[in-house]
C-alpha positions in Angstrom: 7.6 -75.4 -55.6 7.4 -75.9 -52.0 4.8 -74.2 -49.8 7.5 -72.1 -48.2 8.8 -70.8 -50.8 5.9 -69.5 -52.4 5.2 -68.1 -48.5 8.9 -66.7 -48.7 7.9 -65.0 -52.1 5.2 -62.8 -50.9 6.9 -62.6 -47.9 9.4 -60.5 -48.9 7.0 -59.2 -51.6 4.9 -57.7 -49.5 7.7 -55.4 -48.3 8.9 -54.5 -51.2 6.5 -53.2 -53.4 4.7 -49.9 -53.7 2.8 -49.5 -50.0 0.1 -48.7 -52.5 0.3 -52.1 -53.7 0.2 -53.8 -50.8 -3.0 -55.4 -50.4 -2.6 -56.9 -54.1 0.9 -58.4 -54.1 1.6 -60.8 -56.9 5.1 -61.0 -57.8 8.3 -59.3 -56.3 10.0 -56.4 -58.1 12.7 -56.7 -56.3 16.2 -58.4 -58.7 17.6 -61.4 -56.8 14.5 -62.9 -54.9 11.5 -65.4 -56.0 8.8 -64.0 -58.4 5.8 -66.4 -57.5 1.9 -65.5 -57.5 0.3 -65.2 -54.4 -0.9 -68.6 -53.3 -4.9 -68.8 -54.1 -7.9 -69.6 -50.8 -7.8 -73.3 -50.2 -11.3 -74.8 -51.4 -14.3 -75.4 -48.9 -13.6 -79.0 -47.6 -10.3 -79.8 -49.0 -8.0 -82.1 -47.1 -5.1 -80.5 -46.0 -1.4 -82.8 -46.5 1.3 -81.7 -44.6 3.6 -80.2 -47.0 7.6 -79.4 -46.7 8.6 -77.5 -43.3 11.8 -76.3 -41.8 12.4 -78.9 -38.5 15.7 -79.9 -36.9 16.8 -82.6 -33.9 16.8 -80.7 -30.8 15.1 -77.6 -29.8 18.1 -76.6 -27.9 20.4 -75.3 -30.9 20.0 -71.7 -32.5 18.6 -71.8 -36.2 18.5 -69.2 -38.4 14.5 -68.6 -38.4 14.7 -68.7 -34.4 15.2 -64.8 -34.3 12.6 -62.7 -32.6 11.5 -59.3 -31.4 11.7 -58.3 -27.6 12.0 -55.0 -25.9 12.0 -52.9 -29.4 15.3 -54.8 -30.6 15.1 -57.9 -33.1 17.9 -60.7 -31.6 18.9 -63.9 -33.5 20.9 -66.1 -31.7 22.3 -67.8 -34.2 23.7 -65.1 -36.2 24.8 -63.6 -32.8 23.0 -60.3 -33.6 21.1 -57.8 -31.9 19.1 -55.4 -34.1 17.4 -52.2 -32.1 14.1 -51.0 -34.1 13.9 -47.4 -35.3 11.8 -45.7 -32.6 8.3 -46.6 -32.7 9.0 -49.0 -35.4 7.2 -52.9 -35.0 7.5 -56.1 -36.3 5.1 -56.8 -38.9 6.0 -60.3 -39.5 8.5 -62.5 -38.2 9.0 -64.4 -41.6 7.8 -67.9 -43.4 10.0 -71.1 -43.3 13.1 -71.1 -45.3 12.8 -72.0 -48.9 14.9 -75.5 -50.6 17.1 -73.2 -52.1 18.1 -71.9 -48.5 16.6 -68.3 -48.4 15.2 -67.1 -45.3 13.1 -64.1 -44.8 13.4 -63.6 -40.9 11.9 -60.7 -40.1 9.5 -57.5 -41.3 9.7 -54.2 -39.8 7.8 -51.4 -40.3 6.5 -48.0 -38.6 3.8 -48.6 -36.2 0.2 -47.9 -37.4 0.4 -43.9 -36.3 3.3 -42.9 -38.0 1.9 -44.8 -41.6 1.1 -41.1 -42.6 4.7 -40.3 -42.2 7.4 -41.5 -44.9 6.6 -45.0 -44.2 8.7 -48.0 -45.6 10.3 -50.8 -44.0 13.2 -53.0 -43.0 13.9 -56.8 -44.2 16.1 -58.7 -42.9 16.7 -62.0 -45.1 19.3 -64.5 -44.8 20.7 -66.5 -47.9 22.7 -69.9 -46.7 25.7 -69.9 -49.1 25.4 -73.7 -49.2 22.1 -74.0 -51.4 22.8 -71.2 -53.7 23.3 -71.6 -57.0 26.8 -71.1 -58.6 28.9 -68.7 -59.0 27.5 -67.2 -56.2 29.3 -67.8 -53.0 29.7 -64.6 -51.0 27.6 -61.3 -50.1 29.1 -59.7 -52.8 28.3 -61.7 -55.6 24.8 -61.7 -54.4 25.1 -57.5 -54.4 26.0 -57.6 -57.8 23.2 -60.0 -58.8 20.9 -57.7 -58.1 23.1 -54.6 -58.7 23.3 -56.5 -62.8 19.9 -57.5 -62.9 17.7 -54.2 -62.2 14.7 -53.8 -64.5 14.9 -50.9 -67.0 12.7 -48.7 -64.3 15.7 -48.9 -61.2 18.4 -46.5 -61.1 21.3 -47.4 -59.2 21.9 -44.3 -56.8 25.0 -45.8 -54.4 27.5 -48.5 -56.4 28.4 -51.3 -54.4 31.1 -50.1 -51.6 32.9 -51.2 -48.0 31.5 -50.3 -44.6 32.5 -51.4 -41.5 29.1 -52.1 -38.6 30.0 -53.6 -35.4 33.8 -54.6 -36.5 32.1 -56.5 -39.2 32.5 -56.1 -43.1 29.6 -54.9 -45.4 28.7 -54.6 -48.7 26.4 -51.2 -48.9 24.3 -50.8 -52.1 21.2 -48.1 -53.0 19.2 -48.1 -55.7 15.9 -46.6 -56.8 12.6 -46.8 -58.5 11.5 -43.0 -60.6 8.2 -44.5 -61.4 7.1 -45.4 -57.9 9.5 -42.7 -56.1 10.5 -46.0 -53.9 14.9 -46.1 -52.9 16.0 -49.2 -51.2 19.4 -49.3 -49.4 20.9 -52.7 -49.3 23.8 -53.7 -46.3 25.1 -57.2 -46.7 27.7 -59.2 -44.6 28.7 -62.8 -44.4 28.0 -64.8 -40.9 28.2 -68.8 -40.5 28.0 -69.4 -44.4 24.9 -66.8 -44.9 25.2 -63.9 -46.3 23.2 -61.5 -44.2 21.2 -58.3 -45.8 19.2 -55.5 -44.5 17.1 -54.0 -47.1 16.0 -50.8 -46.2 12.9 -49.2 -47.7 11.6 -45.7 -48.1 10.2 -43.3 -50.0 12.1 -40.4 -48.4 15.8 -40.4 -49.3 16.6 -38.7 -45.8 14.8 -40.4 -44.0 16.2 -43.7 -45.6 19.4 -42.4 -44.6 18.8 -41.9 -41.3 17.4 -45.3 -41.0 20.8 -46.5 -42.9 23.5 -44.4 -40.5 21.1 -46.0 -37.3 21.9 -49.7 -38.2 25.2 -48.6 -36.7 23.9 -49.4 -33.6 24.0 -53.3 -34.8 25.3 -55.6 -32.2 27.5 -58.7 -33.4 28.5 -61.2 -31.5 31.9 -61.4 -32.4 32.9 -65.0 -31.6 29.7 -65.7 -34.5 30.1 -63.5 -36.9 33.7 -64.1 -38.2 33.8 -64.4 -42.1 35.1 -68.4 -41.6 32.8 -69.6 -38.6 34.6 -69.4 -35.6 36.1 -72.2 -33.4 34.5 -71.2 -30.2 32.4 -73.6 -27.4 28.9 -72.8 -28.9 30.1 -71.8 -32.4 31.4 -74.6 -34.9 33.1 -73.8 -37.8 31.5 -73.6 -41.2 33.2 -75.8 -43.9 31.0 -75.8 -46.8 31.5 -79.2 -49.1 32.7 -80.8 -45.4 30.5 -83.6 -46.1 33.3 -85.0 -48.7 34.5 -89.1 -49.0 37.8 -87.5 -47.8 36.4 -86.3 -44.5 33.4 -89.5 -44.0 34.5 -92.8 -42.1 31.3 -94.0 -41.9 28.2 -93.4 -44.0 24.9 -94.8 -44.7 22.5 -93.2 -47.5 18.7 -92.7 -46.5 16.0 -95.3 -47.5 13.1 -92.8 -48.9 9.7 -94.7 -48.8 7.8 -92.4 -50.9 9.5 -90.9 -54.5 9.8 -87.2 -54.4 11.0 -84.8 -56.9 12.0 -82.1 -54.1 15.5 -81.0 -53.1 16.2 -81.4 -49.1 18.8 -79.4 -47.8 20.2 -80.3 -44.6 22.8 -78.5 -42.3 24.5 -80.6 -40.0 27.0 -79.8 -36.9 29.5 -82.6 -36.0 30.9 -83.0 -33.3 34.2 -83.4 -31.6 34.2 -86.8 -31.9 33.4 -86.8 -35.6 29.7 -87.7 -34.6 27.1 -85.2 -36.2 25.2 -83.9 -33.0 22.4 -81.5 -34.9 20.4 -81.8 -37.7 18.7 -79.3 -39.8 16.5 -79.7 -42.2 15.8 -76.1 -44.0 12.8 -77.2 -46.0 11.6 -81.3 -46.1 8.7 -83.5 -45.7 8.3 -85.1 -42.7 8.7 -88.9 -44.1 11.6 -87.2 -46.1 12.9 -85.7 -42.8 12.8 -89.8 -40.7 14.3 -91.3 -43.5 17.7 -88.8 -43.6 18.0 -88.6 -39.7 18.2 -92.5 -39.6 20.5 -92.4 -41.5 22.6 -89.7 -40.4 23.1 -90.9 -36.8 25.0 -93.3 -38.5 27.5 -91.1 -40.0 30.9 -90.8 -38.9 33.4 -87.7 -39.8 37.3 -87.7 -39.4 37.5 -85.0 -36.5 38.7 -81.7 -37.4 41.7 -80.2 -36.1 42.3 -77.0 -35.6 45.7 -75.6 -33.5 46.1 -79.0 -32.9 42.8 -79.3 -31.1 39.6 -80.7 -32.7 37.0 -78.4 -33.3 32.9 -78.8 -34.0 32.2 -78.0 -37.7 28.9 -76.8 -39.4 27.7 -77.4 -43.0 25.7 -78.7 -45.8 23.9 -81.7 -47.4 21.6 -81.7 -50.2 19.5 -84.8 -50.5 16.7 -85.4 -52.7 16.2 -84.9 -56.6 19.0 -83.1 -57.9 17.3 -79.4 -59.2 18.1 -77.7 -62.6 20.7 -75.1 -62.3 19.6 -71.6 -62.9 21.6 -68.3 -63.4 19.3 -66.0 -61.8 18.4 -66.2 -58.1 14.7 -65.0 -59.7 14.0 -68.4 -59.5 17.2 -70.1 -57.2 17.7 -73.6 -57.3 19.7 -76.0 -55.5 23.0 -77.9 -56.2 22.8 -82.1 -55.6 24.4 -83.6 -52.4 26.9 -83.4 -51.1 26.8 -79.3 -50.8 29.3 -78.1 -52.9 
């Protein structure tokens, strides 16, 4: 498994378990994420190899992992969202790469150091991009009742899966809890741009958990972004996922790989107006891997698509690479073979 991922795994871990635990994470005991071990100290005098990053083609688009924290309010361009911290609340980590299997954790947030004595807990925000998950599961709520169907025997479900409405946007709210580490996580998940978005809230205090749940009213959406279907706006393409089809391709020429890997590389791709693909991003890849698809994706050609009789840009997914063994569980996600279906 990819650096990242394992990275991604104690990532979200380290938010998740027991604030006892903390300092010993190992696995997470959270349904629906990773469960790696902790990656071990790299030996005196080892050479270091580049492994598999995130990159894309320009610096200029909004990715996913490009969110950050200014003026106590987390913002993410490319999910159009504005996310005000609790008060005195920090950001304890702004998240690893993205993993193959297109699972981003993008931010930690957690009280600052002199209200640790207090209830304590935290907020992830993860992102899951619905092009690299495995089947069946295609929208936020399948990946709510994942986890709501895979609890270990110690989780109680304390709020079934339910609508809420945040910012004119549609969420799936679930709460569950742990009796044996007196731990209750509140879980609010939408759909923007192909992602399902969640906000995992963490507490040991049920009110206070609340409160933190009833403030993340004050989410701001960008509302030409976070439409269910992509929207067709200047800066926004649409989101098509399985775009990359014979039916839709004019022109296409496969990458020349000059090294054999046994890695999946998923790619996301915006074409253009003119049917020409005008950003490239590669979630998780090695660089060699990386030269080797752009060349051959500037040579790609899409029929344009037309929307109200206009054509529109459109946004969505590749997988190159190895094909990866399906899975059921997302406790170890894989990733489907190109194109993205």
């Amino acid at each position: 498994m990819a650096t990242s991922s394992r990275l991604l795994a104690v990532f979200i871990a380290s938010a998740l378990l027991p604030l006892s635990a903390q300092s010993i994470v190992s696995s997470d005991s959270r349904p629906g994420v990773p469960n790696n071990p902790t990656p071990g100290s790299i030996p005196e005098g080892a050479l270091l190899v580049k492994g598999a990053t995130s990159s894309a083609s320009d610096s200029e688009t909004a990715l996913p992992e490009s969110g950050s924290v200014s003026n106590n309010t987390y913002t993410n361009r490319y999910f159009g969202l504005s996310f005000p911290l609790p008060a005195d609340w920090i950001q304890k980590s702004p998240g690893p790469p993205p993993s193959d299997s297109g699972r981003y954790g993008l931010t930690l947030l957690t009280p600052a150091p002199a209200l640790k004595g207090l209830a304590g807990g935290s907020i992830l925000i993860t992102a899951q991009d619905m092009f690299f998950t495995p089947d069946p599961l295609t929208h936020a709520s399948d990946l709510v009742d994942f986890t709501k169907s895979h609890l270990q025997g110690d989780y109680k479900i304390e709020q079934e899966p339910s609508d809420a409405h945040i910012a004119g946007q549609r969420f799936i709210s679930f709460g569950y809890g742990s009796p044996s580490t007196g731990l209750h996580w509140r879980i609010l998940a939408t759909e923007i741009r192909c992602h399902t978005l969640e906000f995992v809230f963490m507490n040991r205090d049920p009110q206070t958990l609340d409160r933190l749940v009833r403030e993340a009213n004050a989410i701001d959406l960008d509302s030409a972004v976070s439409t269910l279907s992509g929207a067709a706006q200047d800066d926004v393409p649409v989101c098509i996922k399985a775009y990359a089809s014979a039916g839709n391709v004019i022109e296409r020429v496969d990458p020349l790989f000059t090294e054999h890997r046994y890695n999946p590389v998923p790619v996301r791709i915006i074409v253009g107006k003119d049917g020409r693909i005008r950003h490239i991003h590669f979630l998780n890849a090695f660089p060699d891997q990386s030269k080797a698809v752009t060349e051959a994706l500037n040579h790609w050609k899409f029929k344009p698509y037309i929307r109200d009789g206009k054509p529109v840009e459109v946004e969505t997914g590749i997988m190159f690479g190895s094909r990866a063994p399906r899975l059921a569980a997302l406790s170890n996600p894989t990733s489907v073979a190109a194109p993205a279906r």
